[in-house]
C-alpha positions in Angstrom: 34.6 19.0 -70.3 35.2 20.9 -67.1 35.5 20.4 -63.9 35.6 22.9 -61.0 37.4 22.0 -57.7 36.9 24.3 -54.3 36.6 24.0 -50.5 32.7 24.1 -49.4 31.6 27.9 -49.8 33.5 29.4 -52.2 30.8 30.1 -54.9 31.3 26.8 -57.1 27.4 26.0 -57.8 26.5 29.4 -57.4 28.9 31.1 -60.4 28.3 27.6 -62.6 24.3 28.0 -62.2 24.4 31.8 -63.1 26.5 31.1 -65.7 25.3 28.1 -67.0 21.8 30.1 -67.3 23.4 33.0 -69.1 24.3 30.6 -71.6 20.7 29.0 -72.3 19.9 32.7 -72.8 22.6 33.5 -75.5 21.7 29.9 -77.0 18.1 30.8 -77.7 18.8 34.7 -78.5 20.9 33.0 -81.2 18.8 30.5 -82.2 21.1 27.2 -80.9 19.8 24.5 -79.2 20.8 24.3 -75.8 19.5 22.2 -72.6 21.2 22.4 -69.1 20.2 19.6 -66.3 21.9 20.3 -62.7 22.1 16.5 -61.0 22.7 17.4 -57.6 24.8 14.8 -55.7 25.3 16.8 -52.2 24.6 13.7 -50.5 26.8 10.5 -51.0 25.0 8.4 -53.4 26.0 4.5 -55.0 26.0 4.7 -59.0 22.5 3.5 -59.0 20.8 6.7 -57.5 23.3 8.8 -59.7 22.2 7.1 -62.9 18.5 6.9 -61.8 18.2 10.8 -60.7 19.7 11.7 -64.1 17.2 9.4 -65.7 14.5 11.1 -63.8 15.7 15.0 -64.3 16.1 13.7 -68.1 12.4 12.2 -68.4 13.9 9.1 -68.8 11.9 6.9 -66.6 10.8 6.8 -63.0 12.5 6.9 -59.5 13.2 3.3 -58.7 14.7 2.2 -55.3 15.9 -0.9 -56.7 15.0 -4.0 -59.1 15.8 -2.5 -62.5 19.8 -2.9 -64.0 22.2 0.1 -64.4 22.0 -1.2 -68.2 18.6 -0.7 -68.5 19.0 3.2 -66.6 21.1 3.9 -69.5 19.3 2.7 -72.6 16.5 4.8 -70.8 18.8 7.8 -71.0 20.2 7.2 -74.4 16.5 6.2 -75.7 15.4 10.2 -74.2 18.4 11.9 -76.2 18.1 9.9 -79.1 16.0 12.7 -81.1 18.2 15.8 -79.4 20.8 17.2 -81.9 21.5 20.5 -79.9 23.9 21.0 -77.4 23.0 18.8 -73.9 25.5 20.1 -70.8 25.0 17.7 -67.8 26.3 19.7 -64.6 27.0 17.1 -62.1 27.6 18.5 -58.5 29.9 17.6 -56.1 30.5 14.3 -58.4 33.0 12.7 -55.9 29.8 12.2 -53.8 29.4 8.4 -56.2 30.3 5.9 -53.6 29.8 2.5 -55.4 30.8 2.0 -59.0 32.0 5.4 -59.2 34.3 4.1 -62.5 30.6 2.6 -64.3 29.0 5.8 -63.6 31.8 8.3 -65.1 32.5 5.8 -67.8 28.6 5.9 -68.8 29.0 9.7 -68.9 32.3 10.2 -70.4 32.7 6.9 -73.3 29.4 5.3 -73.4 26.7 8.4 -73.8 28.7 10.8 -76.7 29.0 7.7 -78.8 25.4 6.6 -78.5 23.0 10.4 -78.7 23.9 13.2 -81.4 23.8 15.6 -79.3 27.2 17.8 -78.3 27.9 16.9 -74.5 29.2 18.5 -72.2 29.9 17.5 -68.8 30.7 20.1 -66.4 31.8 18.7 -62.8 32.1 20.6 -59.1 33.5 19.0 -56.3 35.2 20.2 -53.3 38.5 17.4 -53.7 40.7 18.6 -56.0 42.4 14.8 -56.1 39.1 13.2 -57.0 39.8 12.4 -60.6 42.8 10.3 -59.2 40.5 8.0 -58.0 39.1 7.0 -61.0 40.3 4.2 -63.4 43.4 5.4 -65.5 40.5 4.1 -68.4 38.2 6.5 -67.7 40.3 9.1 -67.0 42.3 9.0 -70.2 38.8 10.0 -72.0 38.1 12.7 -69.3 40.6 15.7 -70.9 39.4 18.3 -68.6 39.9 22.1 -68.6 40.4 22.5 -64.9 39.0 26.1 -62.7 40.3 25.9 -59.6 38.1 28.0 -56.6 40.4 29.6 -53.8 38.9 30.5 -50.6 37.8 33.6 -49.5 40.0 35.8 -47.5 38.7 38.8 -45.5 39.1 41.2 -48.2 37.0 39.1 -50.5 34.9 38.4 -47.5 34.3 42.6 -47.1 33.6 43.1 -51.2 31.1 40.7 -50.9 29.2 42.2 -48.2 29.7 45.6 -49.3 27.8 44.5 -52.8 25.0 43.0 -50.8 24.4 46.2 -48.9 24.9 47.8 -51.7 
């Protein structure tokens, strides 16, 4: 797993997309399975809507607003990758944006769903808090073991070598 931290701005989902897409490319120049789904939380979200959005960008099932179990959001998900042997990455975006059962939905993502598909997972996580993961149940974060990038903000200089590329 990895997880990216940096203030707003500083090219996170930008240099994960690019580079995420660069590896679908080598992945089918070479023949390897490989699917990427972005789950966009930019917007602060309870676990339900985080589970249910991955559901839907997964094929899983159908946007619900409510009446249907977190249990039953997950079967859905591990019923969709029960055929997929290749190599899934899950980017989740600003992830910190879970509000409620923030612990259920990490959990789900980081114990529950490598132990129930075949596919290789990896979970790749932005977020501009770089103490989020201290939030989370010392459970949970035992299985996490991330690799850690951390984004610094621009200065001017940076600021100027990225304008002169764009003129360029």
């Amino acid at each position: 797993h990895i997880a990216v931290w940096g203030k707003t701005g500083t090219g996170k989902t930008l240099t994960l997309t690019y580079f995420l897409n660069l590896l679908l490319k080598l992945g089918t120049e070479k023949n390897i399975q490989i699917r990427y789904k972005h789950l966009d939380l930019s917007t602060p979200v309870p676990c339900f809507r985080a589970l249910n959005d991955l559901a839907c960008l997964l094929n899983a099932m159908k946007r619900y607003q409510r009446g249907i179990s977190l249990a039953e959001m997950m079967l859905a998900i591990e019923r969709q990758l029960a055929d997929y042997h290749g190599y899934l990455i899950l980017f989740i975006d600003e992830v910190d944006n879970v509000r409620r059962d923030k612990d259920t939905f990490m959990a789900f993502l980081i114990r529950r769903l490598p132990q129930k598909i075949p596919a290789k997972l990896i979970l790749v996580f932005a977020s501009n808090h770089l103490d989020w993961p201290d939030h989370l149940d010392s459970r949970v974060k035992s299985f996490l073991k991330m690799n850690e990038l951390i984004f610094e903000p621009y200065n001017a200089t940076d600021l100027q070598h990225i304008l002169r590329i764009r003129v360029e």
